[in-house]
C-alpha positions in Angstrom: -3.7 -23.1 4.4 -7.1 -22.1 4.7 -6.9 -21.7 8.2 -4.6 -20.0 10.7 -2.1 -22.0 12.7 -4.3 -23.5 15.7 -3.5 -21.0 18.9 -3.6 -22.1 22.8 -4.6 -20.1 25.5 -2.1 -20.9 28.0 -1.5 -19.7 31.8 1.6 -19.0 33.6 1.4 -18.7 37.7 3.9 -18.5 39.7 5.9 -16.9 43.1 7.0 -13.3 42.5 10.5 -14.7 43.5 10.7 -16.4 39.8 8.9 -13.5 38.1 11.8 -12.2 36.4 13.8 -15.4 35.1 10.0 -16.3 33.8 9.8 -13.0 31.6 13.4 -13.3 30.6 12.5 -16.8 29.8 9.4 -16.2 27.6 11.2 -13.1 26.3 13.9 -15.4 24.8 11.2 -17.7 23.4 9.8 -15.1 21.8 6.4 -17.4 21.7 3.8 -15.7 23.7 1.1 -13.5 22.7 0.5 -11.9 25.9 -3.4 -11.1 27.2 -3.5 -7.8 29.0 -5.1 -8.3 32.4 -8.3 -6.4 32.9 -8.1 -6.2 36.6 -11.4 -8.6 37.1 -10.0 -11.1 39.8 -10.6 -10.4 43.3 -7.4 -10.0 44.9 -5.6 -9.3 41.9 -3.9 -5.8 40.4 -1.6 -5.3 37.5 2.0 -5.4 38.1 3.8 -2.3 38.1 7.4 -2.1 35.8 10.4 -3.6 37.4 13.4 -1.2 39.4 15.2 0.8 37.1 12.9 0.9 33.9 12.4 4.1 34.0 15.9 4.9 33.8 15.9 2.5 30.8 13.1 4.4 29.2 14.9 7.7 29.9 18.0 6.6 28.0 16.3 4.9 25.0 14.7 8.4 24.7 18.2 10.0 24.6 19.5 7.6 21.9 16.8 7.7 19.9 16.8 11.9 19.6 20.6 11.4 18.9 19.6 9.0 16.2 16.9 11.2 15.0 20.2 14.1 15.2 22.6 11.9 13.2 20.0 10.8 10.8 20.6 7.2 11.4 19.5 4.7 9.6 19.2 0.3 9.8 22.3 0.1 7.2 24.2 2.4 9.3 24.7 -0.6 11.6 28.0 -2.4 10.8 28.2 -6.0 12.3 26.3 -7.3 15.6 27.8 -6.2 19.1 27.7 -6.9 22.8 26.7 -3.5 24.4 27.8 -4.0 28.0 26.3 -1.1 30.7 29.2 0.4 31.3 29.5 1.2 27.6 25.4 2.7 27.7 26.9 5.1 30.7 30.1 5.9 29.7 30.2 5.5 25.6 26.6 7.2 25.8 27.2 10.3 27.5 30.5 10.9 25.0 28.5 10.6 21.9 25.6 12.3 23.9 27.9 15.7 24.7 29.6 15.9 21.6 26.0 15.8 19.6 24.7 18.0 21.6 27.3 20.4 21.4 27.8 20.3 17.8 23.9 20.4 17.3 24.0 23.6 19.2 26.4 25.1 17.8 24.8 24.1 14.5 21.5 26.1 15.5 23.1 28.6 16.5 25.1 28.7 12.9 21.6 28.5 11.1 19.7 31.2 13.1 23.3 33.5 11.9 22.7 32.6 8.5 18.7 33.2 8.2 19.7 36.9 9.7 21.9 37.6 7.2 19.9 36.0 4.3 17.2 37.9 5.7 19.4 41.2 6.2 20.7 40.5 2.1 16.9 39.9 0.8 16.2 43.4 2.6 19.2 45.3 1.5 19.3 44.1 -2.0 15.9 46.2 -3.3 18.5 49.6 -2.3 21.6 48.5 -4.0 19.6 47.9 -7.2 18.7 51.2 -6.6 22.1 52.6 -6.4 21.6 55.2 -3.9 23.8 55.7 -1.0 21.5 54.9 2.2 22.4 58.3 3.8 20.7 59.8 0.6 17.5 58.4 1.5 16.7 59.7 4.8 17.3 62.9 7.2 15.7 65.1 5.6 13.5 68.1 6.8 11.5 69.2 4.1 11.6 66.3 1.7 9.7 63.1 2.7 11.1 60.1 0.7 9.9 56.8 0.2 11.4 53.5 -1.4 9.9 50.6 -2.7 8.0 48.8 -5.4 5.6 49.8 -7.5 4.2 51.4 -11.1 5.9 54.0 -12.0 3.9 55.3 -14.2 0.8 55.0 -11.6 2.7 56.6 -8.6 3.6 59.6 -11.4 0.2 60.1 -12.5 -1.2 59.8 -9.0 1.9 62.8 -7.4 1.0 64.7 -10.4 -2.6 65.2 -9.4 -1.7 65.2 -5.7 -2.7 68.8 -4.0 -0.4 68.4 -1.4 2.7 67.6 -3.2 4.6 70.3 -4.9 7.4 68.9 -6.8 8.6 65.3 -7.1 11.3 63.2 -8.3 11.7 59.6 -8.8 14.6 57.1 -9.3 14.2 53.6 -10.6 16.6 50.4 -10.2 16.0 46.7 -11.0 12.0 46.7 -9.6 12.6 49.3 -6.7 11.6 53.0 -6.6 12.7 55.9 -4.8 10.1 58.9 -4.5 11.5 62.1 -3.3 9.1 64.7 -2.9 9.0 68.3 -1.8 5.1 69.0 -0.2 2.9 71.9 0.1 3.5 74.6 3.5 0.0 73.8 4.6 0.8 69.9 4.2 1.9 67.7 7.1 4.4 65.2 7.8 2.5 62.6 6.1 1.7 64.1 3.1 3.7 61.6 0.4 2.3 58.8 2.2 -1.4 59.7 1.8 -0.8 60.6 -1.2 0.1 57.1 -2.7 -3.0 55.4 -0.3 -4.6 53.7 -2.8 -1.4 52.9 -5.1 0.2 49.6 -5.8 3.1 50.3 -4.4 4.8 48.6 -1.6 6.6 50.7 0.9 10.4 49.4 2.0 12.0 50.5 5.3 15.4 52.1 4.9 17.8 50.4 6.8 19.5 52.8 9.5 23.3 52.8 7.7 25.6 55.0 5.5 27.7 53.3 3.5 26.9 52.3 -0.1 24.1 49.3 -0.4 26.3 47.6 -2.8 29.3 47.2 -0.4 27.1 46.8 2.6 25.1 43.9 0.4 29.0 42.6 -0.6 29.7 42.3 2.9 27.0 40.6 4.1 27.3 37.7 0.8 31.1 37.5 2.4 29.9 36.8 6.0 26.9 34.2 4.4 30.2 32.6 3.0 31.8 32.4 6.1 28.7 31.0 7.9 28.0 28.2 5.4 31.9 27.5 5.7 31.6 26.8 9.8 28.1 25.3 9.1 29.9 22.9 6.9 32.7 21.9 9.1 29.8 21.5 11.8 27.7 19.1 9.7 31.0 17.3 8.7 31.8 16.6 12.4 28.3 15.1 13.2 28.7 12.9 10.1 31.9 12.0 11.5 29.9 11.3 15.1 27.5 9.2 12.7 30.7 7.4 11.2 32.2 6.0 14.7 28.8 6.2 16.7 26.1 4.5 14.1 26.6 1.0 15.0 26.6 1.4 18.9 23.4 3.6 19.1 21.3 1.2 17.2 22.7 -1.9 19.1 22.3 0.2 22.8 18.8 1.1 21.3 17.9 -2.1 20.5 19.7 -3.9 23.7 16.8 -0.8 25.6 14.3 -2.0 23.9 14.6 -5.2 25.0 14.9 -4.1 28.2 12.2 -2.0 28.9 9.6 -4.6 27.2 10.8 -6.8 30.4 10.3 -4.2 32.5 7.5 -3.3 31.7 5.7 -7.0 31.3 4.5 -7.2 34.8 2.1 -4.2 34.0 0.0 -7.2 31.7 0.3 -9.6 34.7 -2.3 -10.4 37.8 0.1 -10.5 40.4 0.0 -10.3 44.3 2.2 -10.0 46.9 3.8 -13.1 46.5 2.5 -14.2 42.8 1.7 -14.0 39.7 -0.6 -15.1 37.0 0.2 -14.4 33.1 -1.8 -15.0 30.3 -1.4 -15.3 26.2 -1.7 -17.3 23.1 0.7 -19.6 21.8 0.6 -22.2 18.5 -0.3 -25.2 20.0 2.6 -27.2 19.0 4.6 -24.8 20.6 3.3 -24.9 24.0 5.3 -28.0 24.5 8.5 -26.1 24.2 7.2 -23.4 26.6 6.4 -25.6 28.9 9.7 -27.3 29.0 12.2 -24.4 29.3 10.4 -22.6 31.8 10.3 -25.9 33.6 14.4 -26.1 32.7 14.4 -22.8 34.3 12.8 -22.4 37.7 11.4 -25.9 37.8 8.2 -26.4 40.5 8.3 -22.5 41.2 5.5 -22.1 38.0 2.9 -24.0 36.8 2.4 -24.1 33.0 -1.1 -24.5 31.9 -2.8 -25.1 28.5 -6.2 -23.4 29.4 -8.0 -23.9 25.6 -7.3 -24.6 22.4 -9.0 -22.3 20.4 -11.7 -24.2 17.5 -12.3 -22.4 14.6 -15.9 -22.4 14.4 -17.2 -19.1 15.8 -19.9 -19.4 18.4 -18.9 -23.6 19.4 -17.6 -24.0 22.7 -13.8 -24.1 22.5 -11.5 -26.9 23.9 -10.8 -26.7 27.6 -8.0 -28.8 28.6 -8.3 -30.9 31.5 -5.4 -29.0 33.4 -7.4 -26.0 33.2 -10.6 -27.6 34.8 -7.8 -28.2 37.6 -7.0 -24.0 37.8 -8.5 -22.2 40.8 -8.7 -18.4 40.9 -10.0 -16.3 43.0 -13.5 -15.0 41.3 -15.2 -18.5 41.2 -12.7 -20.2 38.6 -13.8 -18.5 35.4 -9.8 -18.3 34.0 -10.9 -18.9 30.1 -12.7 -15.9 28.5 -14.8 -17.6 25.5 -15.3 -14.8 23.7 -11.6 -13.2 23.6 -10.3 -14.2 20.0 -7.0 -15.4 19.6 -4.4 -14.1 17.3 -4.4 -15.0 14.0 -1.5 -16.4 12.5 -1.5 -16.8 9.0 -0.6 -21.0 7.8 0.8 -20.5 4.0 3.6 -22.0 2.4 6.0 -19.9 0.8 4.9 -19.3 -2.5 1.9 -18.1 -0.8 2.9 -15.7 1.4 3.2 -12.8 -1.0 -0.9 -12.9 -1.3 -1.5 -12.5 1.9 -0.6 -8.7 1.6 -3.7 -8.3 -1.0 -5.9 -10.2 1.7 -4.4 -8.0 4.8 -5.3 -4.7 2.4 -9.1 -5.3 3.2 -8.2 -6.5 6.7 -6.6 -10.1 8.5 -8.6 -12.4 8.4 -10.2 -13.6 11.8 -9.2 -17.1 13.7 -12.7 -18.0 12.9 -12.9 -17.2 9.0 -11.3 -19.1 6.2 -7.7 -17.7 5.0 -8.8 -17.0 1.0 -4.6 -15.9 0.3 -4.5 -19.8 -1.4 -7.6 -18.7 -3.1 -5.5 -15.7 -4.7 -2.9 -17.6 -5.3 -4.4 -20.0 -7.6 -6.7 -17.4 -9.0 -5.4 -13.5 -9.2 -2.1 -14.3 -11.7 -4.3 -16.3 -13.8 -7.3 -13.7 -14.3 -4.4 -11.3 -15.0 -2.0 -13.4 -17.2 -5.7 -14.4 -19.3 -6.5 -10.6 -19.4 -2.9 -9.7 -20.9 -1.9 -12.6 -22.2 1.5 -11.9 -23.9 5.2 -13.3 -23.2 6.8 -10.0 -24.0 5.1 -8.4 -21.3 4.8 -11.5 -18.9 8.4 -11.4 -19.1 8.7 -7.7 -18.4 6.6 -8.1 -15.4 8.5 -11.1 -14.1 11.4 -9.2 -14.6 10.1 -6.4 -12.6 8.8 -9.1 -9.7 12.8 -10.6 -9.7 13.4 -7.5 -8.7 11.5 -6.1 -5.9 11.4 -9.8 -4.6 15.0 -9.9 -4.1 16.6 -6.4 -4.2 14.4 -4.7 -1.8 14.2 -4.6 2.3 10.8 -3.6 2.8 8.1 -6.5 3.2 5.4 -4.8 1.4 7.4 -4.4 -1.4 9.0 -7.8 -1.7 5.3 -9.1 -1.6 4.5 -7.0 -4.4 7.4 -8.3 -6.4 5.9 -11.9 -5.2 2.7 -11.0 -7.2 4.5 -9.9 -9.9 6.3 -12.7 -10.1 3.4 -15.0 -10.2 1.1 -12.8 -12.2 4.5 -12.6 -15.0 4.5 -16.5 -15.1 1.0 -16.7 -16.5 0.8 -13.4 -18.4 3.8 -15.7 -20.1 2.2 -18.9 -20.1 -1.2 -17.2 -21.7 1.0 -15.5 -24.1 2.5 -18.8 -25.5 -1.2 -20.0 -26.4 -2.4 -16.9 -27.7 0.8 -16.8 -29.7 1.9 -13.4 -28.7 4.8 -11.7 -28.1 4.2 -7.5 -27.7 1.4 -7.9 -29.9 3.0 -9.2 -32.4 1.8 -12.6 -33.7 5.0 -14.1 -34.8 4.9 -16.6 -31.4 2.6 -18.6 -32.8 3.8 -19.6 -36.0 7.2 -20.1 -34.3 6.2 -22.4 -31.5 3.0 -24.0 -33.7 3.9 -23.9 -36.9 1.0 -23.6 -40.0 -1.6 -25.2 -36.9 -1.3 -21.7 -35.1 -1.5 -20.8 -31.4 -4.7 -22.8 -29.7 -5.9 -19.7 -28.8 -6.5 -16.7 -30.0 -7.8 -13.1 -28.3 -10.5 -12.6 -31.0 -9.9 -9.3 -32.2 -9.4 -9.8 -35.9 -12.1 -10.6 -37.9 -11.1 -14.3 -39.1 -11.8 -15.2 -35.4 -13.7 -13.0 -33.8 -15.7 -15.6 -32.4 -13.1 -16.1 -29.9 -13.9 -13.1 -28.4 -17.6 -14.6 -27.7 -15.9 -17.5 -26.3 -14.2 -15.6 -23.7 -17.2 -13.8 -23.1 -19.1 -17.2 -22.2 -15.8 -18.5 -20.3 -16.1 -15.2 -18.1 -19.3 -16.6 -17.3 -18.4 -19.4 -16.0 -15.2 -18.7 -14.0 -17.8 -16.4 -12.3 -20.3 -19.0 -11.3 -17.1 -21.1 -10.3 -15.4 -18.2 -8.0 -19.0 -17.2 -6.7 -20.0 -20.3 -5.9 -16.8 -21.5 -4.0 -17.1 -17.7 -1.8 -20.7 -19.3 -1.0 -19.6 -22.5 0.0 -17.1 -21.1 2.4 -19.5 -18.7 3.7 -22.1 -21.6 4.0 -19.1 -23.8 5.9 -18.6 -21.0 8.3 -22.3 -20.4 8.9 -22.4 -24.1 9.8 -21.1 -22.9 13.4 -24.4 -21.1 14.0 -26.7 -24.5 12.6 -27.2 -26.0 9.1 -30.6 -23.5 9.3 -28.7 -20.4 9.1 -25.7 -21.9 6.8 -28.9 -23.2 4.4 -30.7 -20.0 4.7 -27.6 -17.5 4.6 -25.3 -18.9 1.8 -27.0 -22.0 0.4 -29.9 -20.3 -1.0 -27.9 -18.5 -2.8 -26.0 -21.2 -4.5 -29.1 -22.6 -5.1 -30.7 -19.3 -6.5 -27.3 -18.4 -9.0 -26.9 -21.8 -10.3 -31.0 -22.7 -10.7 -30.6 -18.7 -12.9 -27.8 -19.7 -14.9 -28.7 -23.3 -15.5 -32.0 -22.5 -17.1 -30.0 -18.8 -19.1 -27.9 -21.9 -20.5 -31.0 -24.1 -21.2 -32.7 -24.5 -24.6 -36.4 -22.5 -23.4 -37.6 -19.6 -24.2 -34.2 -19.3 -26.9 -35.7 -16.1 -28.5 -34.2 -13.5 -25.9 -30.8 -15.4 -25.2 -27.8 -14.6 -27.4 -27.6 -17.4 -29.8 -23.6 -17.5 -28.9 -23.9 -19.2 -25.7 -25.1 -22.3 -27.1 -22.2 -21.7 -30.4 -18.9 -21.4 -28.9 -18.6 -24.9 -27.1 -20.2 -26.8 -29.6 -18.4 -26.2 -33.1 -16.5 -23.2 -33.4 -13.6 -22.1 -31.9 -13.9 -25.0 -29.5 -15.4 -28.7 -30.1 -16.5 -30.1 -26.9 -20.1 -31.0 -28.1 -22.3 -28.5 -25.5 -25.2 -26.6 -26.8 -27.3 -26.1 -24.1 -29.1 -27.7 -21.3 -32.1 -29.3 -22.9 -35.3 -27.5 -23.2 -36.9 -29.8 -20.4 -34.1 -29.3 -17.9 -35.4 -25.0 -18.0 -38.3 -25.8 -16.2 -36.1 -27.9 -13.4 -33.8 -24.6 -12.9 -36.6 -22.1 -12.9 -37.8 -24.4 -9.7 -34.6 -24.5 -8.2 -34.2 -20.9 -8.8 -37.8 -20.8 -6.9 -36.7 -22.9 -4.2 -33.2 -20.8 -3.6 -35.3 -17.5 -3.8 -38.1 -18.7 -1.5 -34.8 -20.0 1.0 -33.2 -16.7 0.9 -36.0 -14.4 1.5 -37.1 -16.6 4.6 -33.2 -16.1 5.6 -33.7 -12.0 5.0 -36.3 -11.6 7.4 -35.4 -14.2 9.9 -33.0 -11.3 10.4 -34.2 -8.3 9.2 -38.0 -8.7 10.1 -40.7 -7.5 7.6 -38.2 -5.4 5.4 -36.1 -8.6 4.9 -38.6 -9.3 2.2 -38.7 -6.4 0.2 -34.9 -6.2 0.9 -34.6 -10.5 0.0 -36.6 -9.5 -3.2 -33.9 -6.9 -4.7 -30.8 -8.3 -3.6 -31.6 -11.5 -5.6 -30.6 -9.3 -8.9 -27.2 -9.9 -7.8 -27.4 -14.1 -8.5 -27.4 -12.1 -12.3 -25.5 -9.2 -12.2 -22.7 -10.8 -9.8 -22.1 -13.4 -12.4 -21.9 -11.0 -15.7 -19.9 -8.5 -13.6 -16.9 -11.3 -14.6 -17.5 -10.2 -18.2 -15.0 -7.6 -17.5 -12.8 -10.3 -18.0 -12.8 -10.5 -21.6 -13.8 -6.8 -22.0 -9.9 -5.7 -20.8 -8.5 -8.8 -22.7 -9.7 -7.5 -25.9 -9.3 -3.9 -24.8 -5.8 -4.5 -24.3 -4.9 -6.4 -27.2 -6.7 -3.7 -29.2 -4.4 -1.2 -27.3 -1.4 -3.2 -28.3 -2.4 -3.8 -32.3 -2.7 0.2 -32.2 0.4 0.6 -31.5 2.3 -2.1 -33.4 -0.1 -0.7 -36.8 1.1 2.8 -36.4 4.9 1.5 -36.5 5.1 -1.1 -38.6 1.5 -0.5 -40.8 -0.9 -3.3 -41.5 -2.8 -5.3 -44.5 -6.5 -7.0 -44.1 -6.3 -10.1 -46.3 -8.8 -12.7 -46.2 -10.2 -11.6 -43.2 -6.9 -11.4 -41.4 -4.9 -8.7 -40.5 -1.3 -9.1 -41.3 1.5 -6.6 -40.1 3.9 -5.7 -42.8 7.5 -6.3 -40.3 9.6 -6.8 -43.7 8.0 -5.6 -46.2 5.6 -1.9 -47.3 2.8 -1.2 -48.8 3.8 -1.4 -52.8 4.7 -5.3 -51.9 1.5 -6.1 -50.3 -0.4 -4.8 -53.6 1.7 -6.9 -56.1 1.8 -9.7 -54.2 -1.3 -10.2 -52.4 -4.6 -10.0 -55.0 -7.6 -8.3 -52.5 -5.3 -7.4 -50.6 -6.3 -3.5 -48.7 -3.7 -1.7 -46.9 -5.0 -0.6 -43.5 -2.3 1.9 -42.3 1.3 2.0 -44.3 3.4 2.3 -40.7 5.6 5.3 -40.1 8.6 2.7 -40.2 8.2 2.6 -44.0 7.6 6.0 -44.6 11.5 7.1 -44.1 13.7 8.4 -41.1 11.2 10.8 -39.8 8.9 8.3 -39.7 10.5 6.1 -38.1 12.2 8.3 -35.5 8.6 9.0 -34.8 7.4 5.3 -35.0 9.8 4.0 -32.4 9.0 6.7 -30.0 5.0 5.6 -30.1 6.3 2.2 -30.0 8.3 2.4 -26.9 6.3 4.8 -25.2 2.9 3.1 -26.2 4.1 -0.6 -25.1 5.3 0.6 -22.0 1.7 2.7 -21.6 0.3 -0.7 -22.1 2.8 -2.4 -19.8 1.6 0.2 -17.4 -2.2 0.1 -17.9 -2.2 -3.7 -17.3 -1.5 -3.3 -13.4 -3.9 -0.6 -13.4 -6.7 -2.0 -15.7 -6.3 -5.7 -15.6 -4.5 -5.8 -11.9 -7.2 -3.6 -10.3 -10.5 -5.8 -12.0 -8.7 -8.8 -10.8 -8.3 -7.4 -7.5 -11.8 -6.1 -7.7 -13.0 -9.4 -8.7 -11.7 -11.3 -5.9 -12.5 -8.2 -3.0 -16.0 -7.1 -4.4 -17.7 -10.3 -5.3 -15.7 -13.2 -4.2 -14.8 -12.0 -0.5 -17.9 -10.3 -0.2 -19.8 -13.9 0.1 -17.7 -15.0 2.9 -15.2 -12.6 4.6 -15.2 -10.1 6.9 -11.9 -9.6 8.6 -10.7 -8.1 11.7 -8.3 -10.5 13.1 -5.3 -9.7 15.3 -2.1 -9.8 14.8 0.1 -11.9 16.5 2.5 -10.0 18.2 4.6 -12.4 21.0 6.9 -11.2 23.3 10.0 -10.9 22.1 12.6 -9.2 20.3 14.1 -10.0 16.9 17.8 -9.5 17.4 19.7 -7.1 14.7 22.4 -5.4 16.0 23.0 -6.9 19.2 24.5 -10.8 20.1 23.5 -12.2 23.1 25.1 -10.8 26.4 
């Protein structure tokens, strides 16, 4: 699980005569990871496509634009087919004509309409105006102009125009028409410099005389007539969809297949008369690869295994003996040491879903450790802890069912695999806390007078839970940082125990030789007097209050020893700087650890979120220390039944129908809000957790994908 399935670098050689029942054999496999040749080997050049493929390219470019046409989609499909090739010629160029001429004639429809939507937007200003379109031009000593504007503005400004001599305007709707008589000396232009300078905006008067409002009718009846035919045209093409759906995405993917065996020989070495290709493969699998291409052209190919890749970076990798046995034509160097193989991630199922928050920073490489185990055993239960309620728990595994099952796309069915998980404990944590949305009627239920073992520490009986958590924080961060080291430190071991000792084991040594002596009895003035309370008395018996005072000296010379270590291992790389550089960085063997303090900070902040809520609804009493939620009874009860009793907040549920109208809206709203906020709040410090401080001590990322060549049948059976 923590590494990726072990991969073989595997050669194929062979005559040129066998080429194609090779590909089609490895196609079928659907096995091979294939290495692009890089043209290195003396005598060697890439193979070029096979006959025909770029026929085959041509018509998987047609299908797909009358896919893209139709709007087809993966559940237009119907069941699995045999598309033979006298269907792609014949069956193709039918659906191919009739697209095309219904997509043209569709077009064609649409341009229509815009012009007339375009001729009604520009004709409607003049029939608000209600002046017949004749009126409004042709004229030789009135210049006119229509459009929109202030009226009062374009008044004011004719008034005091020199040039103008009378004027009238009309007004409709938000258009104006200006007709106006100008001066003898004034020329042809005389209204329009007049209004320079005038919001107005100047329309052109359509070249027509009949009335705007029937000309404007006219053109609404021929928009109706147009959306008719463009109707009937988009009903025919769904119709083409209908009967054509399932055959274009079977001859699309039958295309595919075809032109990735076409074009296979271009990631071959080949020559005139053979062939070298190249790839990964799992290892167990090379067996089978070996065996059906041997099955299908027998002695015409050798099959070699030419490594199996190790997973320590920088080692020399395996070389099998039958690649010692390979000759090629550049002196026999066939295995490339430094090309990394495919990564191929080894999880179990319930697994699987975490390797999409691993894959979000990058895939891991061959040579790193896989931490998506790591995430599963640790991401639900950071959030469950943080939210820690069965009423939510249950809404999120609800929400996880869901997506997991419901939903096509792979992302998203990972997601619902989180959920799922992170739902399970958010329930589980709820149960001990003895919650249920908020409420604390869980515990008594399932633990009678004894109460939940737990408890979130935010009322003020037991608030010393909440420095309990506090301290636990503390130490699931030296646990999770010091198992990121560890791996770092067993992947450093590749380059020498030097480097892994000076890299990543100083700072193991470093954090735990801080913390050890921050948990020891010297110097107690400046350390919180809690860390030594919580585990020794109150809330939880286990009989630890501190490391002895003598043991603080031991861990201030381990912390000497791990800090001496990793400043020699900064400037063994860095040079001089490293130092300096060494010096600073070794703040973070503190502030790593109490960044996990965020832990406890959203538990409480949640839970505080969530007895908000449930006091404004349902009001709340502090007696004894506790706080009590009145769920059956008000106020008046609690002060004649319970002596010191003090009423927090009455609830709006007891303070009649208005109230309460009001109180279930906060209450629905708010617990969703809070249902909400924990994927956002407690999800994303999880996540942060795990991608800031733990992966940062080990992982990089990078990897490829594995990709082998192949297709994963859909629509199409077999021929």
């Amino acid at each position: 699980m923590l590494r990726p399935e072990q991969m073989s670098k595997v050669s194929v050689t062979g005559s040129r005569d066998v080429m194609s029942d090779v590909i089609e054999t490895i196609h079928e496999l659907n096995l091979v990871h294939l290495s692009n040749y890089d043209g290195s080997w003396k005598g060697f050049e890439p193979g070029n496509p096979t006959e025909g493929a770029e026929e085959v390219s041509d018509k998987l470019v047609t299908i797909r634009s009358i896919e893209s046409i139709l709007d087809v989609q993966d559940e237009d499909a119907g069941p699995q087919r045999i598309v033979t090739d006298d269907a792609l010629d014949d069956e193709l160029e039918d659906i191919r004509t009739k697209v095309n001429t219904l997509d043209d004639k569709q077009n064609e429809l649409q341009d229509e309409l815009r012009n007339v939507e375009d001729r009604i937007d520009s004709m409607e200003p003049f029939a608000e105006l209600g002046i017949d379109l004749d009126l409004l031009s042709g004229y030789d000593s009135l210049q006119v102009a229509v459009g929109e504007g202030n009226t009062d503005e374009i008044e004011q400004t004719l008034r005091n125009a020199d040039d103008i001599q009378e004027f009238e305007l009309f007004t409709g709707g938000g258009t104006v028409a200006i007709f106006a008589y100008p001066a003898n000396d004034a020329d042809e232009d005389a209204l329009d410099d007049a209004l320079v300078g005038v919001d107005f905006a100047s329309f052109d008067v359509p070249d027509a005389s009949d009335s705007p409002e029937e000309y404007v009718s006219e053109l609404r009846h021929e928009r109706q007539k147009l959306e008719s035919k463009l109707d009937g045209v988009e009903n025919e093409l769904h119709d083409v969809k209908l009967d054509g759906a399932g055959f274009l995405l079977a001859a699309e993917e039958k295309l595919s297949i075809e032109v990735q065996k076409a074009e296979a020989p271009l990631q071959f070495a080949t020559t005139e008369n053979a062939f070298i290709a190249e790839g990964w493969i799992p290892t167990e699998k090379y067996n089978k690869l070996a065996s059906d291409l041997d099955a299908t052209v027998g002695d015409h190919v050798e099959v070699d295994e030419l490594r199996r890749a190790d997973y320590e970076e920088g080692h020399p990798h395996t070389v099998t003996e039958e690649a010692e046995e390979v000759a090629t034509t550049d002196g026999g160097h066939v295995v490339d040491d430094d090309e990394q193989p495919p990564v191929v991630q080894d999880n179990p199922g319930p697994v699987k879903p975490f390797e999409l928050l691993v894959e979000t920073i990058n895939r891991p490489r061959y040579f790193e450790f896989d931490p998506s185990v790591i995430l599963f055993l640790t991401f639900p239960i950071f959030f469950g802890f943080m939210i820690g309620d069965l009423g939510y728990g249950l809404l999120y595994l609800a929400l996880g069912y869901t997506l997991y099952t419901k939903v096509d796309s792979l992302a998203l069915k990972s997601l619902g695999g989180i959920a799922l998980w992170s739902g399970l404990f958010t329930a589980i944590f709820g149960v001990l806390y003895g919650e249920i949305f908020g409420l604390h009627i869980l515990g008594e239920v399932v633990f009678g007078e004894m109460g939940p073992p737990m408890k979130k520490g935010l009322q003020p009986a037991n608030a010393e839970y909440a420095s309990t958590w506090l301290v636990l924080s503390l130490l699931i961060g030296l646990a999770h940082l010091t198992l990121g080291y560890l791996f770092g430190f067993f992947e450093e071991l590749s380059h020498g125990f030097k480097d892994a000792l000076l890299h990543k084991g100083s700072w193991i040594i470093l954090m735990l030789g801080v913390w050890v002596w921050i948990f020891s009895k010297q110097m107690m003035g400046p350390k919180p007097p809690f860390l030594f309370e919580v585990f020794n008395g109150s809330p939880f018996a286990l009989g630890f209050a501190g490391f002895p005072a003598s043991v603080g000296p031991i861990a201030l010379g381990i912390t000497a020893v791990g800090f001496v270590l990793m400043i020699a291992g900064e400037v063994s790389e860095l040079g001089g700087p490293g130092a300096l550089i060494g010096a600073l960085e070794s703040l973070k063997s503190l502030s790593d650890v109490i960044s996990y303090t965020r832990i406890a900070a959203v538990l409480l902040a949640k839970a505080g979120m969530a007895f908000v809520i449930n006091l404004l609804f349902f009001g709340a009493y502090e007696h004894h220390g506790e706080w009590h939620f009145m769920l059956t009874y008000n106020a008046d009860y609690v002060m004649s039944h319970y002596e010191g009793a003090s009423i927090v907040f009455p609830g709006l549920m007891h303070s009649g129908i208005a109230g309460v109208l009001v109180g279930l809206l906060i209450l629905v709203v708010g617990h969703l809000l809070v249902l909400a906020l924990g994927v956002t709040s407690a999800g994303l410090q999880a996540v942060r957790l795990e991608y800031v401080e733990f992966f940062g001590k080990f992982y990089q990322g990078g990897g490829e994908e594995y990709e082998p060549f192949g297709y994963e049948r859909t629509h199409t059976t077999q021929d």
